[in-house]
C-alpha positions as CSV (number, residue, x, y, z in Angstrom):
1,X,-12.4,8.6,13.5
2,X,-13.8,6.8,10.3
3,X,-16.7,4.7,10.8
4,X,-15.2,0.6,9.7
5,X,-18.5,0.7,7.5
6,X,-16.8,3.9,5.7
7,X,-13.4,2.2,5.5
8,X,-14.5,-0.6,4.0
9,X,-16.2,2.0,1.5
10,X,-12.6,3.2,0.4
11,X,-11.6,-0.4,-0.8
12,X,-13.4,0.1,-3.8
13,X,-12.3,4.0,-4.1
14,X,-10.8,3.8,-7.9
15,X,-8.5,6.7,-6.8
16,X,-7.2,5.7,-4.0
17,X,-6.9,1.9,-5.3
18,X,-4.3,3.5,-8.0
19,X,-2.8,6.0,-5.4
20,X,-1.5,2.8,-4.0
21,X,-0.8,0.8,-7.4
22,X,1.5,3.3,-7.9
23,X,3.0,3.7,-4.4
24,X,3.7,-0.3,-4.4
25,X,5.4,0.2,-7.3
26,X,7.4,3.1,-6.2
27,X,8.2,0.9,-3.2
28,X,8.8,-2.3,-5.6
29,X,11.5,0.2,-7.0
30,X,13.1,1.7,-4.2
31,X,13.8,-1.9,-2.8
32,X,15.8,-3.1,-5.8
33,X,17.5,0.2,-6.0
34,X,19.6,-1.2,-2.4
35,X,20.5,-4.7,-1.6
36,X,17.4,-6.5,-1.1
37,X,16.9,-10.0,-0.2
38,X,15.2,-12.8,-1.9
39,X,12.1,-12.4,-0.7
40,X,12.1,-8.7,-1.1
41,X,13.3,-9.8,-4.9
42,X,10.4,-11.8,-5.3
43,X,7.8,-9.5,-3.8
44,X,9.2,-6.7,-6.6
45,X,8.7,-9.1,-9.0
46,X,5.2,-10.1,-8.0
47,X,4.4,-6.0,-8.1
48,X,5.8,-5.6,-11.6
49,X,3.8,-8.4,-12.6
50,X,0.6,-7.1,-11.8
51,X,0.6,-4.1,-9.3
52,X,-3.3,-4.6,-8.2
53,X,-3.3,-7.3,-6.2
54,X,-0.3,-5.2,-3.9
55,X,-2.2,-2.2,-4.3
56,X,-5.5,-3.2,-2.7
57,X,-3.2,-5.1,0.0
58,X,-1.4,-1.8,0.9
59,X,-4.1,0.2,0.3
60,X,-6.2,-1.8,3.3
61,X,-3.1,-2.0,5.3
62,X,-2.6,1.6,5.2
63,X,-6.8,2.3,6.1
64,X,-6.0,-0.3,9.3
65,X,-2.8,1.9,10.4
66,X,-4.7,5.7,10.0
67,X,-8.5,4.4,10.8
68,X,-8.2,7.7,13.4
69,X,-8.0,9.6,10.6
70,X,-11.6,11.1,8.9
71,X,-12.8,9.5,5.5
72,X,-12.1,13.4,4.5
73,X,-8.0,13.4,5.7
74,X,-7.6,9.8,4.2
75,X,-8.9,10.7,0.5
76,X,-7.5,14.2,1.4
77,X,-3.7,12.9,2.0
78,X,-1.3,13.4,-0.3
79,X,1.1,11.7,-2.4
80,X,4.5,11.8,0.2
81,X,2.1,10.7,3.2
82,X,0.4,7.6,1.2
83,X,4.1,6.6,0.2
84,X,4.9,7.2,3.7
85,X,2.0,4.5,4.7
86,X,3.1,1.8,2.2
87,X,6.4,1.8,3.1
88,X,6.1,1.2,6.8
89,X,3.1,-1.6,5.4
90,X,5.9,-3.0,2.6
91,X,7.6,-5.3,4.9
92,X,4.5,-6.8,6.2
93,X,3.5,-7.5,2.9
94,X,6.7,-9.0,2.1
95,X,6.0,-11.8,4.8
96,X,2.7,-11.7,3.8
97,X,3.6,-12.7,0.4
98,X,6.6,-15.2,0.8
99,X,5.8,-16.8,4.0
């Protein structure tokens, strides 16, 4: 299990910070590709906009959900298990995001 102190050490990780830039937007994506609702709409838009601010969001959820995991199997996981993460995290951040 990762120490918090070490957790809160991957926030500022650059590679994992883009990891999930890019797994928002993927997300972002996949939503508008079905029937999403308006405030699924409006959370894509806010992710095209400006990825970052998503990113770091999913990025910490996803550190809450696996905080069992080693510092190692976090910055170890691959690109199908961090999607994985943010998309189970996406509809929180939805809420999250439109209220």
């Amino acid at each position: 299990m990762a120490a918090y102190i070490d957790l809160r050490g991957l926030f500022s990780d650059d590679e994992l910070k883009n990891r999930a830039d890019v797994a928002v937007i993927v997300a972002a994506n996949n939503l508008l590709a079905g029937t999403p609702s308006l405030s699924e709409q409006k959370w894509a838009a806010h992710v095209f906009a400006g990825p970052r601010s998503e990113g770091v969001k999913a990025l910490m959820s996803v550190l809450a959900t696996n905080n069992a995991l080693t510092i190692v199997q976090i910055q170890q996981a691959g690109d199908a298990a961090l999607q994985t993460a943010v998309d189970i995290a996406v509809p929180s951040l939805v809420v999250a995001f439109t209220g």
